[in-house]
C-alpha positions as CSV (number, residue, x, y, z in Angstrom):
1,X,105.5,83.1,95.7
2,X,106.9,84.0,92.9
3,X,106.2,87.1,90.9
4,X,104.1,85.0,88.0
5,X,102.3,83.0,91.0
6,X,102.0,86.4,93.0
7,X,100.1,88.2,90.0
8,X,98.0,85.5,88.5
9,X,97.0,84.7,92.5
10,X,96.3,88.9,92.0
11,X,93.7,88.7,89.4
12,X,92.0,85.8,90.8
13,X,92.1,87.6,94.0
14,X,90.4,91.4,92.2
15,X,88.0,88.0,90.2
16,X,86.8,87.3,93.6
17,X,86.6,91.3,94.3
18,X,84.5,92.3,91.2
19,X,82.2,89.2,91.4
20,X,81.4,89.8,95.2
21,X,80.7,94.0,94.4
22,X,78.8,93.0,91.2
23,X,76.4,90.0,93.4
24,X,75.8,92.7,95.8
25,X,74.3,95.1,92.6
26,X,77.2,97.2,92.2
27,X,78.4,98.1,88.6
28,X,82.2,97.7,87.6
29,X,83.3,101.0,85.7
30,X,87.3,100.2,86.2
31,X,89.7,97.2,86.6
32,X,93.2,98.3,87.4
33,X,92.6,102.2,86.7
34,X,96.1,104.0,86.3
35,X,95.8,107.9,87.6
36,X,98.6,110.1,88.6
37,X,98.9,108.8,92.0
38,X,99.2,105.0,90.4
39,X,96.6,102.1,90.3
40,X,93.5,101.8,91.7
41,X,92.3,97.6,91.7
42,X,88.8,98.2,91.2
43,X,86.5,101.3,90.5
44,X,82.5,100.4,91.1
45,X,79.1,102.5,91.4
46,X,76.2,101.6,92.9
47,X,73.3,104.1,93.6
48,X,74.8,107.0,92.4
49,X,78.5,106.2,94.8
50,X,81.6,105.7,93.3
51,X,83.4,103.4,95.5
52,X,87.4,103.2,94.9
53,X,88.7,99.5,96.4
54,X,91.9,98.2,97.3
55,X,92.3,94.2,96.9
56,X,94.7,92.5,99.4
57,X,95.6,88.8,99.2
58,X,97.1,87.0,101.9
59,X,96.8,84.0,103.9
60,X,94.1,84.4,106.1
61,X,92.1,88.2,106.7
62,X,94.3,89.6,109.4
63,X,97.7,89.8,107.4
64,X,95.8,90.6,103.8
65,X,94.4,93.7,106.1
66,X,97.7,94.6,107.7
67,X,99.8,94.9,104.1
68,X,97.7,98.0,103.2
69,X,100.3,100.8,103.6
70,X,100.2,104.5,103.9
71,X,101.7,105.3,101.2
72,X,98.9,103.0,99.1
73,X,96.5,104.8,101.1
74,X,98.0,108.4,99.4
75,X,98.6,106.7,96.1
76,X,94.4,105.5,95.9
77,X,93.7,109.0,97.7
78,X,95.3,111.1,94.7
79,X,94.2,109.1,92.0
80,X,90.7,108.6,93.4
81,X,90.6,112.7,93.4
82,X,92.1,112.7,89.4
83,X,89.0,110.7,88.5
84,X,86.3,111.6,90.9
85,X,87.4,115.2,88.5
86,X,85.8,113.3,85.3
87,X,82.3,113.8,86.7
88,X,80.1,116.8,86.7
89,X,80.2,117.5,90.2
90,X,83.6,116.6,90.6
91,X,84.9,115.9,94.4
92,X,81.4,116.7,95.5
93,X,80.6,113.0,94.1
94,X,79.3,110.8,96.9
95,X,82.0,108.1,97.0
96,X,83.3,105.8,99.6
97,X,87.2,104.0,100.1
98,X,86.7,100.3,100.5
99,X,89.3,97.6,101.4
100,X,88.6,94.1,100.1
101,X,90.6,91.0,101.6
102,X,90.8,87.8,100.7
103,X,92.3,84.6,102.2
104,X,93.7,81.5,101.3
105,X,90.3,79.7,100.4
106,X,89.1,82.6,98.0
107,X,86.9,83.9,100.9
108,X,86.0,87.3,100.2
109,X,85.5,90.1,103.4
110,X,84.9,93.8,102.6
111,X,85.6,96.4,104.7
112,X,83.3,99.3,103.5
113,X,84.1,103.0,104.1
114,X,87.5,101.7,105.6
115,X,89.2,104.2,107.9
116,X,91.9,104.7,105.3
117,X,93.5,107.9,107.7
């Protein structure tokens, strides 16, 4: 692909994301957050839970799942922690780390509270 394809296939991909999360009665309060640690995709609340979510596109579930790499996993972590600060009871908020994938069709699978350690 090439890097125009790659990041207009991106947006359609975090589309998908944000359309799935807001169906589901979740509120969007970020699209591609920057923080110290870089950027976060997607930033929703629902009930009181922030819930910080990494989009991976690929092919089919099973390779979109395996391109999520430690060192994203650090870069979300730390920037999750510099925003989670904004609010009044800080790292105390209840949030969760999800990781949404989607496939070649546009099919959209969530894996919530993703085991991110």
């Amino acid at each position: 692909m090439s890097g125009l394809t790659s990041h207009l296939s991106g947006l359609c991909a975090e589309d998908a994301v944000a359309a799935h999360y807001t169906a589901s009665g979740c509120k969007m309060l970020e699209r591609r957050w920057n923080g110290p640690g870089g950027e976060i995709d997607l930033i929703a609340e629902r009930a009181g839970t922030v819930v910080f979510i990494e989009v991976k596109r690929a092919k089919d579930f099973a390779t979109a799942a395996s391109r999520v790499s430690a060192r994203q996993i650090a870069r979300i972590f730390a920037s999750a922690s510099h925003y989670l600060a904004r609010f009044p009871t800080g790292l105390d908020t209840d949030a969760r780390f999800d990781v949404a994938l989607v496939d070649g069709s546009g099919a959209v699978e969530i894996i919530e509270n993703a085991n991110m350690v």
